[in-house]
DSSP file (Angstrom, degrees, kcal/mol; ACC not computed):
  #  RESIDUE AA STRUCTURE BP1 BP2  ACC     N-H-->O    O-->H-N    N-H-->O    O-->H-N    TCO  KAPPA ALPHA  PHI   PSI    X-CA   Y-CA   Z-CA
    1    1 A X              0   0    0      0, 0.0     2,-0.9     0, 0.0     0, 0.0   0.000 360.0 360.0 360.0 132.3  -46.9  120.0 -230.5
    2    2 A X        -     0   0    0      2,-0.0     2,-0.4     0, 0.0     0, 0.0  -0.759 360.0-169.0-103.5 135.5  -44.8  121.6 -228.0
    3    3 A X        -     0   0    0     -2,-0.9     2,-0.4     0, 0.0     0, 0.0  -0.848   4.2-177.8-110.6 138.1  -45.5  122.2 -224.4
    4    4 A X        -     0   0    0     -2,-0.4     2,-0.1     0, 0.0    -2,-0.0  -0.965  31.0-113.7-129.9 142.5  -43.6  124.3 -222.0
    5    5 A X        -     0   0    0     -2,-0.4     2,-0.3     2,-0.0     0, 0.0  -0.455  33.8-174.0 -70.9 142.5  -44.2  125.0 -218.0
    6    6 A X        -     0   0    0     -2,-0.1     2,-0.5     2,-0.0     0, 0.0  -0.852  25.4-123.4-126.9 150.6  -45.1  128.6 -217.5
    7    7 A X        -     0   0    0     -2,-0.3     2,-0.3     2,-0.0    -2,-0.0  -0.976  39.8-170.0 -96.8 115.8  -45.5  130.1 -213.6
    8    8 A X        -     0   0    0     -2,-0.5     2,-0.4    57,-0.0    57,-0.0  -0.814  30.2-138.6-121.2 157.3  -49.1  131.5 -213.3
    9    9 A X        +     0   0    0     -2,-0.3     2,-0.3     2,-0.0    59,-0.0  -0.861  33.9 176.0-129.7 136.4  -50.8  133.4 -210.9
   10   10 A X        -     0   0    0     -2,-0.4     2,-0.4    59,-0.0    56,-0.1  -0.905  36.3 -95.4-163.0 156.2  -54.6  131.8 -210.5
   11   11 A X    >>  -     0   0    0     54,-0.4     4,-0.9    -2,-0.3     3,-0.7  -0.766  30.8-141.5 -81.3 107.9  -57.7  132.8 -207.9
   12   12 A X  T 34 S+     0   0    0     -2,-0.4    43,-0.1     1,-0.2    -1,-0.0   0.242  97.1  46.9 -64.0   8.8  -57.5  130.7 -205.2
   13   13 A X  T 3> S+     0   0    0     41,-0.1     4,-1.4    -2,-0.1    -1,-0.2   0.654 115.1  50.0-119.0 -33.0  -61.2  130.1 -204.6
   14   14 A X  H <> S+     0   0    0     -3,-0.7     4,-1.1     2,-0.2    -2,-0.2   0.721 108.0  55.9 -65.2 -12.4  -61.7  129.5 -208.6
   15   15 A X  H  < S+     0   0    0     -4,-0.9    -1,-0.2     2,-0.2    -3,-0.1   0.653 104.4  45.7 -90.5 -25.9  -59.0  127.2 -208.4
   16   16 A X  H >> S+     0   0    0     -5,-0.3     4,-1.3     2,-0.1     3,-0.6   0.918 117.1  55.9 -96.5 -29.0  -60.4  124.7 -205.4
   17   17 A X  H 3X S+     0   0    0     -4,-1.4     4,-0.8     1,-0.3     3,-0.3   0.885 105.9  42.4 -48.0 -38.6  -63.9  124.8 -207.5
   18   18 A X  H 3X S+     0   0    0     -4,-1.1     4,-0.9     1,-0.2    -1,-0.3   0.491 118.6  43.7-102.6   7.0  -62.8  123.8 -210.4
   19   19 A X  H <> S+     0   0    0     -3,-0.6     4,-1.5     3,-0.1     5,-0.2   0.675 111.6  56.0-106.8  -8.3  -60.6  120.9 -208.9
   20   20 A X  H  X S+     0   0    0     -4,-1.3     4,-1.4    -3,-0.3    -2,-0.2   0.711 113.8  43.0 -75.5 -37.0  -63.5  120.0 -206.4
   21   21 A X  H  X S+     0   0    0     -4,-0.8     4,-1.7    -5,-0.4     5,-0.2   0.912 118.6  45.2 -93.5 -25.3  -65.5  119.6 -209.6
   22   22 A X  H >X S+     0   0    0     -4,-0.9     3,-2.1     2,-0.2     4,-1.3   0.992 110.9  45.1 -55.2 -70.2  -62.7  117.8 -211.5
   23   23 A X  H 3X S+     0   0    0     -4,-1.5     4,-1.7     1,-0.3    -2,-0.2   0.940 111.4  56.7 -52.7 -59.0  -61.5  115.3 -209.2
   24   24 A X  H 3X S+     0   0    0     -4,-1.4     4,-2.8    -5,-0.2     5,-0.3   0.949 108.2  51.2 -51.5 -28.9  -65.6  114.3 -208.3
   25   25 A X  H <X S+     0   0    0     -3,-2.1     4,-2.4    -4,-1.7     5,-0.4   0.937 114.1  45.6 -79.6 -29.8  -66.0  113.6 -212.5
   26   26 A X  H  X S+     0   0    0     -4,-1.3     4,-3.1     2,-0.2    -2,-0.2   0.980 111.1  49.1 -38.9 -79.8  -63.0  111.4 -212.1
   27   27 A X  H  <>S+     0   0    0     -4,-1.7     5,-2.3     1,-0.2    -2,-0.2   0.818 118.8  37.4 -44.5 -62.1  -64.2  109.8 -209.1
   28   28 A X  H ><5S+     0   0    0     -4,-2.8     3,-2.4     2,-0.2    -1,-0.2   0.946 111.6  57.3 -65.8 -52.2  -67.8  109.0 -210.7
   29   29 A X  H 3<5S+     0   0    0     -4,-2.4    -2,-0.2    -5,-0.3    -1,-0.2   0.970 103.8  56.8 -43.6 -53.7  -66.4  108.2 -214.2
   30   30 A X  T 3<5S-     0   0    0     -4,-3.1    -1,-0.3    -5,-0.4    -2,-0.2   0.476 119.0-117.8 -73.1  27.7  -64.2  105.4 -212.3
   31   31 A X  T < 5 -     0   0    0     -3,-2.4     2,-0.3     1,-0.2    -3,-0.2   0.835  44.5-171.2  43.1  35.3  -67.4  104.1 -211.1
   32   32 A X      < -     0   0    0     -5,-2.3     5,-0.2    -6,-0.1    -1,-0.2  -0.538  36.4-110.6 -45.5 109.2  -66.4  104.9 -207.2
   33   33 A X    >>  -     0   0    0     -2,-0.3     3,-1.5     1,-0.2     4,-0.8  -0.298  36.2-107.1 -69.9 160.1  -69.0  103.4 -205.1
   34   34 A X  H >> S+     0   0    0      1,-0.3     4,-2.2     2,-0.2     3,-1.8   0.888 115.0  60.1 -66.9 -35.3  -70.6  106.7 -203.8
   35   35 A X  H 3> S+     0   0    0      1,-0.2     4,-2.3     2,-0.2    -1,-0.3   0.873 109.2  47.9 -31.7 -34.7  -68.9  106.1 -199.7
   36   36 A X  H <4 S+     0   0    0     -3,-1.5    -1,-0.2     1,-0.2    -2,-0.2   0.476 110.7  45.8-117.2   8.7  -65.7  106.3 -201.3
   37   37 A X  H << S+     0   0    0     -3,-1.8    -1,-0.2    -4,-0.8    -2,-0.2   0.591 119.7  41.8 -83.8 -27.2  -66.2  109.4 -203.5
   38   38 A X  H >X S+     0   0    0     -4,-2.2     3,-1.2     1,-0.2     4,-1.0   0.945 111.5  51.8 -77.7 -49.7  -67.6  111.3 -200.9
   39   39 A X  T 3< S+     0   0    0     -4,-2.3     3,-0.5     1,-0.2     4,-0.4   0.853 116.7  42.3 -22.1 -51.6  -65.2  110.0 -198.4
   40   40 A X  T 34 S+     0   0    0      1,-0.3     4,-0.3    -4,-0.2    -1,-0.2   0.606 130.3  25.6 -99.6 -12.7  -62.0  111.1 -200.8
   41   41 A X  T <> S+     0   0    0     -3,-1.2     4,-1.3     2,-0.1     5,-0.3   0.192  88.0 101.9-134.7  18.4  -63.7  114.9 -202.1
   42   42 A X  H  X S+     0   0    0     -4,-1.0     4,-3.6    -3,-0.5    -1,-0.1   0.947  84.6  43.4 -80.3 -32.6  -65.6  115.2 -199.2
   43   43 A X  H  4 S+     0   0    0     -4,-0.4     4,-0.4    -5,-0.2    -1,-0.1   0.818 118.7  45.0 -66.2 -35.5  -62.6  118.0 -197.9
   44   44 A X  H >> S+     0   0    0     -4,-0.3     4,-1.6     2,-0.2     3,-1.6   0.964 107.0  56.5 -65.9 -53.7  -62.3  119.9 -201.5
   45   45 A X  H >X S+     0   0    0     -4,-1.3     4,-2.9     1,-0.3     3,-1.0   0.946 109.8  47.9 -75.1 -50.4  -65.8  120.1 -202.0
   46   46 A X  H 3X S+     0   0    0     -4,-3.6     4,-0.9    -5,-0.3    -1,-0.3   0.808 107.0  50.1 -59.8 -15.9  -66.0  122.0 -198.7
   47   47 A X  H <> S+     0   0    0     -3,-1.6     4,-1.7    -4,-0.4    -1,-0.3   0.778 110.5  59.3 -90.2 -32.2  -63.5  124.2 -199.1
   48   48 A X  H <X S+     0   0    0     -4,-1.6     4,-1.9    -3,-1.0   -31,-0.2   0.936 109.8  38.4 -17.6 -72.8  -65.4  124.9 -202.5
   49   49 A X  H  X S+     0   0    0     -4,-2.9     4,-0.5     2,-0.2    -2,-0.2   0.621 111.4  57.9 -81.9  -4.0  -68.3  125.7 -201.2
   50   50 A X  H  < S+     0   0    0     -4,-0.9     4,-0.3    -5,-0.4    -1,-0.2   0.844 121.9  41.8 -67.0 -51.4  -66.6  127.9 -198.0
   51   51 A X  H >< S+     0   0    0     -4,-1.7     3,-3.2    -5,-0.2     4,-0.3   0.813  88.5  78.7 -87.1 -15.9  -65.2  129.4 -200.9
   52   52 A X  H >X S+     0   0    0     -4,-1.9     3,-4.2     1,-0.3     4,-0.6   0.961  82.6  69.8 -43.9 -55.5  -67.5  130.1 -203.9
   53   53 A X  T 3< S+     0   0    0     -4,-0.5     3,-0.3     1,-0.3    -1,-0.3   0.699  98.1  50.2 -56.9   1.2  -69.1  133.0 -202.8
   54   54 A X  T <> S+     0   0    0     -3,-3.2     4,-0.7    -4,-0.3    -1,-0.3   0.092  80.5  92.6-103.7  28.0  -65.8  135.0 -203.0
   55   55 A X  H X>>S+     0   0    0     -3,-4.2     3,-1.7    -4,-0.3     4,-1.5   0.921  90.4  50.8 -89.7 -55.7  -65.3  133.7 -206.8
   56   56 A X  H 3X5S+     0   0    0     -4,-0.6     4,-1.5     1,-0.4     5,-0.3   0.878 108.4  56.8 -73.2 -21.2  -67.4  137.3 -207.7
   57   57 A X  H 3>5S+     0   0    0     -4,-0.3     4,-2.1     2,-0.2    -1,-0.4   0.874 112.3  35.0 -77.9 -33.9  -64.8  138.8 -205.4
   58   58 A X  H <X5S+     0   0    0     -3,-1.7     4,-3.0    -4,-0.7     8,-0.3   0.877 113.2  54.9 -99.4 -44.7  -62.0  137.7 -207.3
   59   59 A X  H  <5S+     0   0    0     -4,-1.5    -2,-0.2     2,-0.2    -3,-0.1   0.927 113.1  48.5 -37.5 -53.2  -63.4  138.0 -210.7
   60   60 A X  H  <<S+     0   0    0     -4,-1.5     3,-0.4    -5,-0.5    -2,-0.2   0.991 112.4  45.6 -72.6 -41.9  -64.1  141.6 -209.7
   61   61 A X  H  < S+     0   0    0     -4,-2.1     2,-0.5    -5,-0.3    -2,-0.2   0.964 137.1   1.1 -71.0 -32.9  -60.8  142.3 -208.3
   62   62 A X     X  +     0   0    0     -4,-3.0     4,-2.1    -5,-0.1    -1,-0.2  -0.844  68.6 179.6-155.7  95.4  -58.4  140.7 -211.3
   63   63 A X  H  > S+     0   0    0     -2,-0.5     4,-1.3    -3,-0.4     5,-0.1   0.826  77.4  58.9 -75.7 -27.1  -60.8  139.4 -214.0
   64   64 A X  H  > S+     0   0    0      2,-0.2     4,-1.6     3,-0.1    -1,-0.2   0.699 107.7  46.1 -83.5  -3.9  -58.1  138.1 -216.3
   65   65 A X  H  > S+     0   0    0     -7,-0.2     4,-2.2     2,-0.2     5,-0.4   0.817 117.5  44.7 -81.8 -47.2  -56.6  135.7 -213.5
   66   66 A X  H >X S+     0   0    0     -4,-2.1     4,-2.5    -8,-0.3     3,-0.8   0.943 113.0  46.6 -54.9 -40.8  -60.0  134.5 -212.6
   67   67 A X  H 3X S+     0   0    0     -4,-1.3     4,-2.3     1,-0.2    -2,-0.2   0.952 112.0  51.6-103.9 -62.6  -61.0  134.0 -215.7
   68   68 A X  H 3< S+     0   0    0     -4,-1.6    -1,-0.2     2,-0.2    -2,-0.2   0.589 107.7  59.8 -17.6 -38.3  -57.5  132.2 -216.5
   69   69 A X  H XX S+     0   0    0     -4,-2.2     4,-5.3    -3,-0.8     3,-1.2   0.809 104.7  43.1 -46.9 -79.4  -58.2  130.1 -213.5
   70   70 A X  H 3X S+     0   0    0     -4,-2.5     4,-1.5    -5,-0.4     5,-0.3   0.826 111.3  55.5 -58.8 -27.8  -61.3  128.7 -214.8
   71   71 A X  H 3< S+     0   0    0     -4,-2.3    -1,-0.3     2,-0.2    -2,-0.2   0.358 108.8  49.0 -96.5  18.7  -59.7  128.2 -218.3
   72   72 A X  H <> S+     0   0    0     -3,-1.2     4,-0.9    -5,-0.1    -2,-0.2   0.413 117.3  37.5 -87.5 -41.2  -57.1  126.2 -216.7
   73   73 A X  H >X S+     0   0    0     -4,-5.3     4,-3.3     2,-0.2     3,-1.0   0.932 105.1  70.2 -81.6 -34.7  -59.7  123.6 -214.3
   74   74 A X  H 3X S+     0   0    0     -4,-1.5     4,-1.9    -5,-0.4     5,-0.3   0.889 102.5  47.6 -66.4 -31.8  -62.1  123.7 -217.3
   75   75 A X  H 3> S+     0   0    0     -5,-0.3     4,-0.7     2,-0.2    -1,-0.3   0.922 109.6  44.1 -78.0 -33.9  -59.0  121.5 -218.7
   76   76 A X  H <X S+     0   0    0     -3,-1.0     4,-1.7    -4,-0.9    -2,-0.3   0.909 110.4  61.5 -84.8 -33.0  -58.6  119.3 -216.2
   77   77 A X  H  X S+     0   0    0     -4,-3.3     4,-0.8     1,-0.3    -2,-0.2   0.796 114.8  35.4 -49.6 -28.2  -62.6  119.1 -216.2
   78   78 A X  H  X S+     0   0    0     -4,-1.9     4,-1.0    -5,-0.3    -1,-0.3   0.460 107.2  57.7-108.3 -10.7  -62.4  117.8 -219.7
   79   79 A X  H  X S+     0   0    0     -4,-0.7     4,-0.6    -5,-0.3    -2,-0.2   0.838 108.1  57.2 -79.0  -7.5  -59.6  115.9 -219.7
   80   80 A X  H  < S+     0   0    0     -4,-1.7    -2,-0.2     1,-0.2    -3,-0.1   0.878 110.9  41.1 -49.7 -58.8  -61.7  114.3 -216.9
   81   81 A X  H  < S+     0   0    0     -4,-0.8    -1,-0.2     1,-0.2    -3,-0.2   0.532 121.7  35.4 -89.3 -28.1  -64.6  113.7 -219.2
   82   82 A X  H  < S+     0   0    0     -4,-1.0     2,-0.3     2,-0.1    -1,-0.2   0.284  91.3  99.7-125.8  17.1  -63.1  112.6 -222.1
   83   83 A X  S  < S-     0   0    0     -4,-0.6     3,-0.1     1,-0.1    -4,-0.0  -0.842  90.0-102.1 -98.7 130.1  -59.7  110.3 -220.5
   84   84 A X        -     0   0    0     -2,-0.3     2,-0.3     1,-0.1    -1,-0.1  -0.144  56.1 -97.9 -42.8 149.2  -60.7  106.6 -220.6
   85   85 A X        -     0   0    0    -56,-0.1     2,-0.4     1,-0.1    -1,-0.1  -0.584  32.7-112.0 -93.3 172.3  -61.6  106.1 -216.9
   86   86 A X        -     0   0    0     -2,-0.3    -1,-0.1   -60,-0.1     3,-0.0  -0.640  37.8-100.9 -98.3 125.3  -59.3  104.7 -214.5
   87   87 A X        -     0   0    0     -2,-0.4     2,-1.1     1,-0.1    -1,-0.1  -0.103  27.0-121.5 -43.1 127.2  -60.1  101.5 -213.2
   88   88 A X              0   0    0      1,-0.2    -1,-0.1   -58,-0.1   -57,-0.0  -0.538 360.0 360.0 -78.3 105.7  -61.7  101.4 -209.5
   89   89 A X              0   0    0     -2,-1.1    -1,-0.2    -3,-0.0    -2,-0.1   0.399 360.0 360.0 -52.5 360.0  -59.1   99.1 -207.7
């Protein structure tokens, strides 16, 4: 298979959700006691949630970038989920 870098234009408020939601299934899959997952996501997840409610806002202004967005974290969300986890050091 080949893969090539592309330059993409992505929603900035879909793009810290869906890496807030990645990086925590990482975190929990490496069986991160729960101080030190919150501790490490505690700054994406806020900026998540600062930001969700304007994911309708961006969806409504350029629906194929949002939507592009999401099918770009939806990948790291499942390489998340299915990548042996990484040992907790």
């Amino acid at each position: 298979m080949a893969i090539k870098k592309r330059e993409i234009e992505y929603a900035e408020e879909v793009d810290e959700v869906g890496l807030a939601v990645a990086e925590l299934i990482r975190d929990i899959r490496a069986k991160k006691p729960i101080a030190a997952i919150a501790a490490e996501n505690l700054t994406n997840v806020v900026k998540a949630v600062e930001g969700a409610e304007q994911v309708d806002d961006e969806l409504e202004a350029n629906r194929r970038v949002a939507l592009q967005t999401m099918g770009y974290r939806t990948g790291d969300m499942v390489d998340a989920l299915l990548k042996p986890a990484a040992p907790v050091a």
